[in-house]
Backbone as CSV, one residue per row, in Angstrom:
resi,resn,N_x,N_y,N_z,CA_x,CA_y,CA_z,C_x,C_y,C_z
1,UNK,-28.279,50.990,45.112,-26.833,51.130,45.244,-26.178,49.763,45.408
2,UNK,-26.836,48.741,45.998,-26.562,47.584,46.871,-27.234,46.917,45.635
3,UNK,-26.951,45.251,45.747,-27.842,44.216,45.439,-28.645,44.014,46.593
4,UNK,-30.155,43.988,46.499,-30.633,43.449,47.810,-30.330,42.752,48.725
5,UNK,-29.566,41.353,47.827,-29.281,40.210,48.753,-27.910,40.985,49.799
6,UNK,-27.247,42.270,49.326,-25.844,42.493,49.827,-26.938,43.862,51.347
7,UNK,-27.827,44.651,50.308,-28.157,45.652,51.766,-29.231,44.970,52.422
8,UNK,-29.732,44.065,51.988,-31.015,43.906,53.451,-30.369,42.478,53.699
9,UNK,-29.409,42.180,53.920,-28.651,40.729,54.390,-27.534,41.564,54.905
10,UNK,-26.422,40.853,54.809,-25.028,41.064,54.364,-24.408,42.479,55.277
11,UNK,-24.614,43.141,54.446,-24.451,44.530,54.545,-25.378,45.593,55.741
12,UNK,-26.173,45.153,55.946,-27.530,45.435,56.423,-27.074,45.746,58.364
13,UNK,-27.796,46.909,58.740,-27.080,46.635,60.429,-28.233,46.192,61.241
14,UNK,-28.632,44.977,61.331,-29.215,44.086,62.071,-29.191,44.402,63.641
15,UNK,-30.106,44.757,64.062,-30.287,44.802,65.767,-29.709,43.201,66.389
16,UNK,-28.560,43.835,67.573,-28.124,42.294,67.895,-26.936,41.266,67.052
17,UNK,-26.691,41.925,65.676,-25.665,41.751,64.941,-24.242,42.029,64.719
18,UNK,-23.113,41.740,64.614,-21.783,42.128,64.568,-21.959,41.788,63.370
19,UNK,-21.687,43.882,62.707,-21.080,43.982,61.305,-19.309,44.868,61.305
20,UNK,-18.917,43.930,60.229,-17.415,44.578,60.401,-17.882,46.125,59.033
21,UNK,-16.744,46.943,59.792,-16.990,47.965,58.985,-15.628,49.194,59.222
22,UNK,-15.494,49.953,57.999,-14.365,50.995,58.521,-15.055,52.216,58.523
23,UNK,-14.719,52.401,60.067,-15.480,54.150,60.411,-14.837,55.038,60.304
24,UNK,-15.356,56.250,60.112,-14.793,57.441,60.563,-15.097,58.296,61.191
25,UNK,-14.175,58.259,62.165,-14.588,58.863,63.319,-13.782,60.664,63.650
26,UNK,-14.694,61.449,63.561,-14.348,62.898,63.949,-14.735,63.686,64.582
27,UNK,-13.726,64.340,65.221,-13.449,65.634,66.082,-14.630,67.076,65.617
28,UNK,-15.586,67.620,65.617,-16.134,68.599,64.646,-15.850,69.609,65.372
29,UNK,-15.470,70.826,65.435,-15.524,72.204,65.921,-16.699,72.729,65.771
30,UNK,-16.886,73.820,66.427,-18.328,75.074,66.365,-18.502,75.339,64.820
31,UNK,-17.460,75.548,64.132,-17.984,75.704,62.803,-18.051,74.788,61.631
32,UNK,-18.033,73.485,62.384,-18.669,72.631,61.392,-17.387,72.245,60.802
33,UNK,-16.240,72.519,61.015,-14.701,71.769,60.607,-14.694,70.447,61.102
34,UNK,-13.828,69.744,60.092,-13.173,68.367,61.208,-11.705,68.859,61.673
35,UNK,-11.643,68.981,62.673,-10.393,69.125,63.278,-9.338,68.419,63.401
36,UNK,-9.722,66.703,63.621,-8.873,65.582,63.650,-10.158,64.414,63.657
37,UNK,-9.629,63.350,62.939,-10.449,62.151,62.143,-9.744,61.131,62.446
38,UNK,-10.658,60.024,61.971,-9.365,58.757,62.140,-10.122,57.914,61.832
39,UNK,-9.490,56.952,60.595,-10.481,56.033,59.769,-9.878,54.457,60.511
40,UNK,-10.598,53.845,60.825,-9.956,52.323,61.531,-11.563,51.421,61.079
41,UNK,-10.362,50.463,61.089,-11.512,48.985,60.910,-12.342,48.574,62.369
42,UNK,-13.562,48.673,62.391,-14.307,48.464,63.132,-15.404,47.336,63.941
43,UNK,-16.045,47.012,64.038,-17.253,46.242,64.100,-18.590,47.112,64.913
44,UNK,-19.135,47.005,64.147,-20.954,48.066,64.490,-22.272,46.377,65.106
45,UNK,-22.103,47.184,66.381,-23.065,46.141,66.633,-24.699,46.860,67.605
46,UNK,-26.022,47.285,66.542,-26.607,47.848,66.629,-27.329,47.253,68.062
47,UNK,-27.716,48.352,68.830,-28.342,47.414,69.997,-30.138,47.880,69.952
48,UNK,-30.887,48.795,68.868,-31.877,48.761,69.049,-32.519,49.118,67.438
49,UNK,-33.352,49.074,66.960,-33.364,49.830,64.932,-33.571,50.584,65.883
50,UNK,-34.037,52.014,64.914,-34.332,53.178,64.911,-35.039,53.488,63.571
51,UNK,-36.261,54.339,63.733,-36.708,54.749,62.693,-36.638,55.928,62.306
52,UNK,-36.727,56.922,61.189,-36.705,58.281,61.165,-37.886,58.615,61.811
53,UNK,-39.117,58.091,61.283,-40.255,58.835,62.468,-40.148,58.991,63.678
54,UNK,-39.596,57.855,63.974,-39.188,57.794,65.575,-38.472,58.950,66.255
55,UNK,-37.112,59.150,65.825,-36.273,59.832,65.452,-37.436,61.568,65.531
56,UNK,-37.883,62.056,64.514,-38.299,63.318,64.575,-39.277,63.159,65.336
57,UNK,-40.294,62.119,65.841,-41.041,62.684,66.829,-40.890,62.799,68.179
58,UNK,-39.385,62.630,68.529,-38.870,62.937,69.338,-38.369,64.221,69.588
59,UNK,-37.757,64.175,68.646,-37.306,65.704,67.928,-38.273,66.872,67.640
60,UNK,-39.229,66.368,66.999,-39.961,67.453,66.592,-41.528,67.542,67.217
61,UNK,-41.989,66.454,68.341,-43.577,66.197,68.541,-43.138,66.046,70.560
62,UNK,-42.004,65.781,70.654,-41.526,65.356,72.364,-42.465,64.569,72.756
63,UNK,-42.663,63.334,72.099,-43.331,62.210,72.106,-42.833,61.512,73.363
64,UNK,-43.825,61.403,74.706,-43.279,61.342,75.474,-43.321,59.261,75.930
65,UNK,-43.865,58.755,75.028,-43.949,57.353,75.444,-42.755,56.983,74.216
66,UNK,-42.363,57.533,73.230,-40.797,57.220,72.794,-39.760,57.905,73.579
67,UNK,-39.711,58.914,74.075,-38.957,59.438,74.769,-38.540,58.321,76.311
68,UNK,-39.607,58.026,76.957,-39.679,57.133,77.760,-38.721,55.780,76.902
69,UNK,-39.448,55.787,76.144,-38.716,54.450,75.099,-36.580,54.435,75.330
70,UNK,-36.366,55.603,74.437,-35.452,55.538,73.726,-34.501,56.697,74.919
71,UNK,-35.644,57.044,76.248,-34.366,58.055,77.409,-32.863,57.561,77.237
72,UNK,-31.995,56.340,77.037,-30.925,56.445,77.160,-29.735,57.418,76.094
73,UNK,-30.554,57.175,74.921,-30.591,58.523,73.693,-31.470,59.658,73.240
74,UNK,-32.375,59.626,74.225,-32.721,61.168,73.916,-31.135,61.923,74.307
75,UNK,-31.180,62.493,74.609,-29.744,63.615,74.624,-29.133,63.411,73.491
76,UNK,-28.864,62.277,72.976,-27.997,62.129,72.073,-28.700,62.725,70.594
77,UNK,-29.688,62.371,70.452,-30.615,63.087,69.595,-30.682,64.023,69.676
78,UNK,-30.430,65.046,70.888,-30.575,66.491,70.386,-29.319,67.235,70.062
79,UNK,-28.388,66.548,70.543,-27.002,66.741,70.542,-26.816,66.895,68.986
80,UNK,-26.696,65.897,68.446,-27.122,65.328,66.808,-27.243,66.363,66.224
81,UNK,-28.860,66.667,66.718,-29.424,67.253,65.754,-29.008,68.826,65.498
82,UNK,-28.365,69.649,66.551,-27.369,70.341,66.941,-25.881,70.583,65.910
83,UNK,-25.309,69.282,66.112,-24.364,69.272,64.842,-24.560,69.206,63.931
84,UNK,-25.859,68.866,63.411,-26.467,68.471,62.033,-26.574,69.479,61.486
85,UNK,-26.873,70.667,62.366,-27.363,72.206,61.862,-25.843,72.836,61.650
86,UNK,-25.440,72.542,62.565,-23.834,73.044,62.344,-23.014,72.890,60.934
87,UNK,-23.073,71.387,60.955,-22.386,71.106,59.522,-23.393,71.977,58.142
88,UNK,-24.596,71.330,58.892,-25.469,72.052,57.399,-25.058,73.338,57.036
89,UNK,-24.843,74.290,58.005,-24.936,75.578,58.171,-23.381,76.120,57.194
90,UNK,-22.770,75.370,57.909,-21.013,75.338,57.210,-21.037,75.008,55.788
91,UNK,-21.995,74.040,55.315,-22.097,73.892,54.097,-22.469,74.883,52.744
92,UNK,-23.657,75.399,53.690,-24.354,76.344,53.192,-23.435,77.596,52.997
93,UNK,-22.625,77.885,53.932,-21.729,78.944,53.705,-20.508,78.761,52.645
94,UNK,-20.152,77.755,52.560,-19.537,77.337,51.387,-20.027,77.167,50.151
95,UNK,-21.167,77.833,49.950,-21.844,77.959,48.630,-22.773,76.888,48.170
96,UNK,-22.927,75.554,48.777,-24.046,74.429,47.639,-24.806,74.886,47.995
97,UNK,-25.645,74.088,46.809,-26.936,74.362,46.148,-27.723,73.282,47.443
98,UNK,-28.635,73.452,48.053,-29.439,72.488,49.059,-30.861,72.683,48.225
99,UNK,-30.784,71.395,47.707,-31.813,70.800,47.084,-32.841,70.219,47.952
100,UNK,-33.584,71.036,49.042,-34.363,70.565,49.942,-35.755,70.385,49.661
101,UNK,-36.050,69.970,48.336,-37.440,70.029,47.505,-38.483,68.542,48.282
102,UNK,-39.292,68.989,48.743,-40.687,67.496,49.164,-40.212,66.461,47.721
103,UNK,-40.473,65.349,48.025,-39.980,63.814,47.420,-41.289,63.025,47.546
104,UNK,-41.467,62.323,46.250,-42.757,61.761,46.161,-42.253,60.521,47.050
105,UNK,-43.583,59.679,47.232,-43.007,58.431,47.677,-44.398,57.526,46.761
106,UNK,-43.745,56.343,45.647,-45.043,55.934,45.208,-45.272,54.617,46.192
107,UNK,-46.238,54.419,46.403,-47.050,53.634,47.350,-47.480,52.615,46.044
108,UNK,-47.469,51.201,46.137,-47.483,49.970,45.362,-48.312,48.997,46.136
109,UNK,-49.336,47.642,45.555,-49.996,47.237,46.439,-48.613,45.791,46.261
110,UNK,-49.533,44.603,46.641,-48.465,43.283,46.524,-47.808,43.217,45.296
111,UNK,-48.823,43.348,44.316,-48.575,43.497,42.552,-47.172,43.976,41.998
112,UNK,-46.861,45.284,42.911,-45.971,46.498,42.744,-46.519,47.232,41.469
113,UNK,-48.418,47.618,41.673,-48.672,48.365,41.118,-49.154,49.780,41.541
114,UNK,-49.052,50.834,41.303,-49.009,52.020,41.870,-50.020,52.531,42.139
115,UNK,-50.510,52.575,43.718,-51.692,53.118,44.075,-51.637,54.653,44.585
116,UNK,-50.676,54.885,45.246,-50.950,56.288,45.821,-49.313,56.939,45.550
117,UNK,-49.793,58.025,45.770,-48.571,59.095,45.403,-48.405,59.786,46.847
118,UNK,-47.325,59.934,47.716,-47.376,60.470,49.121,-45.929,61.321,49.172
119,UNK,-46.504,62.770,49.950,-45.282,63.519,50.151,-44.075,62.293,51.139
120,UNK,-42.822,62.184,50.538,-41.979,61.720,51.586,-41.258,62.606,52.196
121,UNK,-41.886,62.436,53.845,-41.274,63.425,54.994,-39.802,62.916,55.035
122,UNK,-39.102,64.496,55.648,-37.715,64.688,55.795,-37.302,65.911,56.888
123,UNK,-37.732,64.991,57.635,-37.477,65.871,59.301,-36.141,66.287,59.912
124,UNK,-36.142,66.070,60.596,-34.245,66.707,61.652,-33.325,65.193,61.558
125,UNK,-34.678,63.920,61.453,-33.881,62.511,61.521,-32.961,62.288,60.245
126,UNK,-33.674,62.981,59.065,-33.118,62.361,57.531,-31.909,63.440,57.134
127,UNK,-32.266,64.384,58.013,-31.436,65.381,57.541,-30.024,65.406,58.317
128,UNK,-30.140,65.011,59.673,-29.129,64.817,60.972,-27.946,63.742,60.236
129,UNK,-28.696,62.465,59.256,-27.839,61.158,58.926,-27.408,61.779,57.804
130,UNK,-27.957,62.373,57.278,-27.607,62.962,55.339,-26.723,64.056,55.587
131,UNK,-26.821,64.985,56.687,-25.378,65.858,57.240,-24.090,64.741,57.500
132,UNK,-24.208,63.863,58.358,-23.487,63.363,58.489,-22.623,62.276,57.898
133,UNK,-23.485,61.758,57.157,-22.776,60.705,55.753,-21.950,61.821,54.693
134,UNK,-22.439,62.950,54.282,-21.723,64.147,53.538,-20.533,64.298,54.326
135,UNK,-20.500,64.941,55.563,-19.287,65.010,56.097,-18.323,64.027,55.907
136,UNK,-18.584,63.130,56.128,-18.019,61.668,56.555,-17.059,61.408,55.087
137,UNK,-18.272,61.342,53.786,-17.373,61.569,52.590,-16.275,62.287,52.149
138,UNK,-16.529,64.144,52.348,-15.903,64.666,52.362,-14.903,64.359,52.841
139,UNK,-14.712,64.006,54.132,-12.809,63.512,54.859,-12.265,62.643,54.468
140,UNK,-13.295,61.274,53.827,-12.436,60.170,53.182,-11.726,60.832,52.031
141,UNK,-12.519,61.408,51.093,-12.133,61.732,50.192,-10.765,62.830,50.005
142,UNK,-11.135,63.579,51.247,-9.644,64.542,51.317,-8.420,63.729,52.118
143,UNK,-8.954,62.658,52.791,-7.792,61.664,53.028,-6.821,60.865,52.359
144,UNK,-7.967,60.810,51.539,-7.098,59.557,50.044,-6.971,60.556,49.026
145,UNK,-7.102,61.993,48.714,-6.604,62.666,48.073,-5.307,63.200,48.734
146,UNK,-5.231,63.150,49.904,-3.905,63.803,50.571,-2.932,62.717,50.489
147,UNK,-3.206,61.274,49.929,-2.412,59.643,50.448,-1.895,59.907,48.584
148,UNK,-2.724,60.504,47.531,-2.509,60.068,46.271,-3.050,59.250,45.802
149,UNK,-4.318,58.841,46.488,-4.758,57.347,46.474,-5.734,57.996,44.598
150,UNK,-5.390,56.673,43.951,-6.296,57.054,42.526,-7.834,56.958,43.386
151,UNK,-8.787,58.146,42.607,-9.775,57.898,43.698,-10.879,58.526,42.398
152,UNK,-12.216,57.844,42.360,-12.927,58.791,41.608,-14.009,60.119,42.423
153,UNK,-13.991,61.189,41.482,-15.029,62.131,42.131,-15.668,62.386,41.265
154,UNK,-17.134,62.443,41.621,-18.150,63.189,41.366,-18.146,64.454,41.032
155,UNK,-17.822,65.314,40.316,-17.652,66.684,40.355,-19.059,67.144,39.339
156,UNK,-19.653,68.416,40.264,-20.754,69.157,39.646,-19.767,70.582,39.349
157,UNK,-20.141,70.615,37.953,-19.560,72.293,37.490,-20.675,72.915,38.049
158,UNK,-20.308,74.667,37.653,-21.158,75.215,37.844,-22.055,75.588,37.301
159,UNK,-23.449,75.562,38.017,-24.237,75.950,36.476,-24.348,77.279,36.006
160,UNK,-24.792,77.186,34.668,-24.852,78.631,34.060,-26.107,79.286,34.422
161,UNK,-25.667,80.384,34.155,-26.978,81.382,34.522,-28.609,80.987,34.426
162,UNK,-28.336,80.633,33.103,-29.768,80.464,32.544,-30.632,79.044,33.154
163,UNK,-29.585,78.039,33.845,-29.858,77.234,34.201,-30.652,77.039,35.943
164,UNK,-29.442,78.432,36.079,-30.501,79.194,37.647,-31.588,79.700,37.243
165,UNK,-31.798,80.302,36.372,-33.103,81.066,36.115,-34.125,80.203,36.056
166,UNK,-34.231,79.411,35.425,-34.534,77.807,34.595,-36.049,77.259,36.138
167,UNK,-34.182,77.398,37.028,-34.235,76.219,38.032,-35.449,77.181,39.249
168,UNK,-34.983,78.615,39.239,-35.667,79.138,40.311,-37.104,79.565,39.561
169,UNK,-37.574,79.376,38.735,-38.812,79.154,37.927,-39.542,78.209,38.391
170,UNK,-38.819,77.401,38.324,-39.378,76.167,38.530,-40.450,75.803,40.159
């Protein structure tokens, strides 16, 4: 999406770093609505990484020497992961398609030649940030559609029948 030099530099949220950035920040209700939002120029200044493993084996293993680790956000992690289901759930009721299919991951040695083929896991961590970057879009986008702002979208038609049939074959 990025030039390297722009996401693992630049762009990148560095533990210990001040990055400027415009957030959006929202209100969510029980059913996964934004109620009230508010987009402002920011600065993100990460105070620890985080990994997704990390992340679900907290979540999903109650890994108790990360838990020990990361106690000032455990809660916050389950909290998360809580809304994550929420929004998902809201989504889902609004009809998309959740393409929740296992993802290869190819494994390369120094060469970047291809040694192994590995399921890539997608726990409560990948799914908690991928709820929440969706949301997040969605409001910009109905923001600057409500401003008139020229804006491009992505639009998926619907597919045709045969293309469900196709797909649930598969």
């Amino acid at each position: 999406m990025l030039p390297r030099e722009l996401s693992n530099h630049i762009c990148s949220l560095n533990s210990g770093e001040d990055r400027l950035a415009i957030s959006c920040i929202m209100d969510i209700n029980f059913n996964g609505e934004v109620v009230n939002y508010e987009l402002c120029k920011s600065v993100i200044r990460v105070n620890e990484r985080m990994t997704y493993t990390a992340v679900n084996r907290i979540l999903l293993e109650d890994d108790p020497e990360l838990k020990e680790r990361y106690k000032d956000l455990v809660d916050d992690f389950h909290l998360m992961r809580e809304l994550s289901e929420i929004i998902r759930s809201a989504r889902i009721k609004r009809g998309v398609l959740d393409f929740d299919f296992p993802e290869a991951k190819i494994i390369t040695d120094e060469k970047g030649i291809p040694v192994d083929i590995k399921i890539r896991e997608h726990g409560p961590g990948e799914m908690l940030i991928e709820d929440f970057m969706i949301k997040a879009n969605e409001t910009v986008a109905e923001h600057l559609y409500r401003l008139q702002m020229p804006l491009l979208y992505r639009v998926h038609e619907k597919p045709d029948e045969d293309g469900l049939m196709k797909l649930n074959r598969v």
